[in-house]
BADRENSE-660852 format. One record per residue (C-alpha): chain; residue number from 0; x, y, z. Coordinates in steps of 0.1 Angstrom, whole numbers, always signed. Each point is the difference from the previous one (the first is absolute). Layout:
BADRENSE-660852
  cadena  num      u      v      w
       A  NUM      X      Y      Z
...
//
This chain:
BADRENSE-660852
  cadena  num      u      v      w
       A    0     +0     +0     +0
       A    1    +11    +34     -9
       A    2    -14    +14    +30
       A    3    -16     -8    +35
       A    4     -8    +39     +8
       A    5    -39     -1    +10
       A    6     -5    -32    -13
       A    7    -22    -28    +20
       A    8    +17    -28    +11
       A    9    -20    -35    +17
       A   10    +17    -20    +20
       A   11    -15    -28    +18
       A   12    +11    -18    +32
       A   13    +10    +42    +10
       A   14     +1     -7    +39
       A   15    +32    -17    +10
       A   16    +31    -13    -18
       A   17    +11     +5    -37
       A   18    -39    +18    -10
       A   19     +3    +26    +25
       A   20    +39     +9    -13
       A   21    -13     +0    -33
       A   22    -31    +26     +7
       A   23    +25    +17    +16
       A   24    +29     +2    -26
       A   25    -26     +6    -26
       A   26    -14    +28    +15
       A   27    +38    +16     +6
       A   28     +2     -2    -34
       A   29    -35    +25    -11
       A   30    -28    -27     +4
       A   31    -32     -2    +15
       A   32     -6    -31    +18
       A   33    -30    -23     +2
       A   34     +6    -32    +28
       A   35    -15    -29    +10
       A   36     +3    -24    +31
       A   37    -18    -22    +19
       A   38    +16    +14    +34
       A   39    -10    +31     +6
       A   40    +23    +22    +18
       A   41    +29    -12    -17
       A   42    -20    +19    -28
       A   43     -5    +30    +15
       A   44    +37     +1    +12
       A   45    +10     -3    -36
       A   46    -31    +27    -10
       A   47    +21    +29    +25
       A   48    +32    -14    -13
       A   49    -12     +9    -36
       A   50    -26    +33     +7
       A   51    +36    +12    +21
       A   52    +18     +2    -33
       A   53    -29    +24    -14
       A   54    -18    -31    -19
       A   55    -36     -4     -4
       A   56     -9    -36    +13
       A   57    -36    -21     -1
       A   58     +2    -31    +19
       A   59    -23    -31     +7
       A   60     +1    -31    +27
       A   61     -5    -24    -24
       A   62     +8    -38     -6
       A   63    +17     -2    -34
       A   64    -13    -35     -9
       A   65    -33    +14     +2
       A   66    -15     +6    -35
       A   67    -31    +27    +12
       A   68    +22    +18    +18
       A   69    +31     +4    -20
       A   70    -23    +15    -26
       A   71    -19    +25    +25
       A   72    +42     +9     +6
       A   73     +3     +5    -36
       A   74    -32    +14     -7
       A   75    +14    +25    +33
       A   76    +32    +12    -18
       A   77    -20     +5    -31
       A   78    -21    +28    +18
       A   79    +21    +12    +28
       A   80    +34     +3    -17
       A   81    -11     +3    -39
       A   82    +15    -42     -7
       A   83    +35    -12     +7
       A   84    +27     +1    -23
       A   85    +21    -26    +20
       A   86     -9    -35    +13
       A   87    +25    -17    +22
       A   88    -20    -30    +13
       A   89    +21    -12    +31
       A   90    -27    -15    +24
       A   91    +12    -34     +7
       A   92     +2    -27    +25
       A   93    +27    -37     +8
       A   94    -17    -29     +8
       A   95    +29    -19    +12
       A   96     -4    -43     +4
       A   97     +6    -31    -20
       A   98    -29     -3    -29
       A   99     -7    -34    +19
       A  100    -10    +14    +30
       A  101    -15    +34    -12
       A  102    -36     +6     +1
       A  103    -23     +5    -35
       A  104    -18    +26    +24
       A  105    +40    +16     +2
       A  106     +7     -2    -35
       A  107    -35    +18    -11
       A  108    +11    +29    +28
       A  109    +32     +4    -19
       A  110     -8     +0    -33
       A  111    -26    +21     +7
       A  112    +17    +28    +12
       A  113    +37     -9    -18
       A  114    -20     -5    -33
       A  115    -38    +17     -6
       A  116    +13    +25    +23
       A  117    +28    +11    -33
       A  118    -26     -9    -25
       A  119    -24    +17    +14
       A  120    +25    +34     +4
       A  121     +5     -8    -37
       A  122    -30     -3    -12
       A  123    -20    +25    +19
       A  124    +26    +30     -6
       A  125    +11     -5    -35
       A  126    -29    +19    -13
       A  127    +15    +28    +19
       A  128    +32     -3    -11
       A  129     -6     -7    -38
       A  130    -16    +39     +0
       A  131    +27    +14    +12
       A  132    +31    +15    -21
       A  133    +25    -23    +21
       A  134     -5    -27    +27
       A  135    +16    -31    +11
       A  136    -13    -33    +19
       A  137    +27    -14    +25
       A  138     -5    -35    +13
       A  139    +18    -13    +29
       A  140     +6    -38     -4
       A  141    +30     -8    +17
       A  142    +32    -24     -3
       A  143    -18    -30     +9
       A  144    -16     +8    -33
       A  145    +30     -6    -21
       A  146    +10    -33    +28
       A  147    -19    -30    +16
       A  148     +9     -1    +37
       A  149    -13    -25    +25
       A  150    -27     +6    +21
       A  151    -10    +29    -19
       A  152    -17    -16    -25
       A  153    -36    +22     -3
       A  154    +19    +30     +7
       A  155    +23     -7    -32
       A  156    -33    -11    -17
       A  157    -16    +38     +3
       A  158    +31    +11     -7
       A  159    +12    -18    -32
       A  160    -38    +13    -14
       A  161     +9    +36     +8
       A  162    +30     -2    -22
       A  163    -19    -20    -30
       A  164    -28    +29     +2
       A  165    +23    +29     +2
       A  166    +26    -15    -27
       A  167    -33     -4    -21
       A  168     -9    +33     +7
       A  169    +26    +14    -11
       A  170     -4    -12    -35
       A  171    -34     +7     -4
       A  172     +3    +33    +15
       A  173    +33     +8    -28
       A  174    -22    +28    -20
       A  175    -12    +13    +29
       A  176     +9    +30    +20
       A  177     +0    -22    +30
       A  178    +32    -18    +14
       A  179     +6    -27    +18
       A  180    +22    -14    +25
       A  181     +4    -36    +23
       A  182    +20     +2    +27
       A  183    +19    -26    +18
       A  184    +10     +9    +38
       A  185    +23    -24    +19
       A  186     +2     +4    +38
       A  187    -21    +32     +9
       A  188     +4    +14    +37
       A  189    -36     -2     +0
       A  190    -29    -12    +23
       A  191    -12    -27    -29
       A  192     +9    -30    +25
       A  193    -24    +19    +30
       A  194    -30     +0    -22
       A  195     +6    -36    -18
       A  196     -9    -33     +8
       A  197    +33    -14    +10
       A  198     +8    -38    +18
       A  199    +11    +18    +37
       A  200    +30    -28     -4
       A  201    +13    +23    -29
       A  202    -11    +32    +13
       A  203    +31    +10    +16
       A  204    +25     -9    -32
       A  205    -20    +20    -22
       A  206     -1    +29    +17
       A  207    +38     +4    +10
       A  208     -1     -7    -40
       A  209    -23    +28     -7
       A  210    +16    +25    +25
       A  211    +28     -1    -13
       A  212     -9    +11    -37
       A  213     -1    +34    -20
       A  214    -17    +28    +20
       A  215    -37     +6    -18
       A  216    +10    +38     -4
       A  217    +29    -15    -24
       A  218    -21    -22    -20
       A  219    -23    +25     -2
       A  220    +21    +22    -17
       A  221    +14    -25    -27
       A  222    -38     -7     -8
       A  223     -9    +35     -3
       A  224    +33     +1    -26
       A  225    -15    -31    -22
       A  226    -30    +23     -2
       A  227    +18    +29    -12
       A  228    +27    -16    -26
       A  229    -35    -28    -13
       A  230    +21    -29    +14
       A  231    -19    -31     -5
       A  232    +16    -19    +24
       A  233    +17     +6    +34
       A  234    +19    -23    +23
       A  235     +0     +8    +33
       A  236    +34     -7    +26
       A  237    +33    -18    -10
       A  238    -17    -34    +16
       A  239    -29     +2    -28
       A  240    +27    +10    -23
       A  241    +17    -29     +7
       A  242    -30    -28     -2
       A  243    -10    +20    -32
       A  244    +35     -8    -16
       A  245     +0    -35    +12
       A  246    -34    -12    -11
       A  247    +10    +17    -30
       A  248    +33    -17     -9
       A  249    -10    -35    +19
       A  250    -39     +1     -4
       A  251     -4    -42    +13
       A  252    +27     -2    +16
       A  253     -1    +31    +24
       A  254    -33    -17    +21
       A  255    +25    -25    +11
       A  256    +22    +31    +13
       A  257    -33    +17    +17
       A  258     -6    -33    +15
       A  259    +38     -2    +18
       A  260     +0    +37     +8
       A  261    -38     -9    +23
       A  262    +12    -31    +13
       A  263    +32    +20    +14
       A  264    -20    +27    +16
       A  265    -24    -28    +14
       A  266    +27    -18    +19
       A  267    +12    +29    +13
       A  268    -28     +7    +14
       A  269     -4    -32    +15
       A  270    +34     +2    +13
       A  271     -6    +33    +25
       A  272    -28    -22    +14
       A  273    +27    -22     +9
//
């Protein structure tokens, strides 16, 4: 985009973590911001955060997997902030067990918010964004979109779909005036583990994991650039640069490598238990 000077910017999942740096870096950079979360005073933290840096801001409590009211949001931005230029649809949850042992009642949670809740912030805005002289669509799916890992097996499921949809995007949308980016995060210092479905025995691991990634405020920044420069694809951290590279040069053989790298933080686990 040439511009983000008093343009309208949605993001979704706006109250905690990598949505709320976004909303914020975007509107450091000129845009009005429309947000949505299911918590809401993380929300409304993010809505001062944003309104303190001289940006409009509409906001709704809203659960993104939720057809009727991801279009009353739309429908919202349409009237209250003239339609959004820029779709970043971040919402997302982790589901984290074997798929042996998940529940079909955990997988329709997931891919209801991982998956109809992007389609959905598709679908609903492009309208919006096809009138406008530029916009852009940007699609968080994530590393374990690009890799199989164990026990994450419906969260890689949502996630491998978000980067089908958004690669296909992308082509369909070539004539457009509307661009379109995926983006693949590694390790995030966010609070993803805190509202997922995780085993408790693998609670603690993935949150030391998690901690110790790139700060939301950085990522937000390098998504903010793919938006600016059109990139269609952004990978997030030197770990997802790293599983992106090797499911690239050894595409069979790197699930024996994922399986090693587990089984080594598994047994030393078990070995502080000791």
């Amino acid at each position: 985009m040439r511009s983000f000077q008093d343009r309208v910017a949605v993001v979704t999942g706006a109250g905690s973590g990598i949505g709320q740096a976004v909303s914020v870096e975007l509107a450091r950079r000129g845009c009005h911001v429309a947000m949505m979360d299911i918590a809401q005073p993380g929300l409304e933290d993010t809505a001062r955060q944003v309104q303190a840096l001289g940006r409009k801001t509409f906001i709704q409590v809203l659960d993104v997997g939720d057809r009727g009211q991801m279009q009353a949001f739309a429908d919202g931005v349409q009237s209250e902030l003239g339609g959004a230029h820029i779709v970043v649809n971040n919402a997302g949850v982790n589901l984290t067990t074997s798929f042996q042992h998940g529940s079909i009642e955990d997988w329709e949670w997931i891919v209801q918010i991982n998956l109809w809740g992007v389609i959905y912030g598709c679908k609903l805005f492009l309208p919006q964004l096809l009138a406008k002289d530029e916009a852009h669509i940007v699609n968080l799916s994530s590393i374990f979109g690009i890799v199989g890992v164990p026990s994450q097996s419906a969260y890689c499921a949502t996630k491998f779909a978000v980067k089908g949809l958004t690669e296909t995007l992308h082509i369909e949308l070539q004539d457009t005036a509307v661009g379109v980016t995926c983006v693949h995060p590694g390790a995030i210092a966010t609070n993803i583990i805190g509202n997922g479905r995780i085993d408790a025995s693998e609670k603690k691991m993935a949150s030391k994991l998690i901690a110790a990634g790139m700060k939301p405020a950085r990522a937000a920044e390098h998504i903010v650039d793919a938006i600016k420069a059109n990139k269609p694809r952004l990978v997030l951290g030197g770990d997802a640069r790293f599983m992106d590279r090797m499911a690239r040069v050894i595409p069979v053989k790197y699930r024996g490598v994922m399986q090693w790298y587990m089984a080594r933080l598994e047994a030393k686990r078990q070995a502080r238990k000791i």
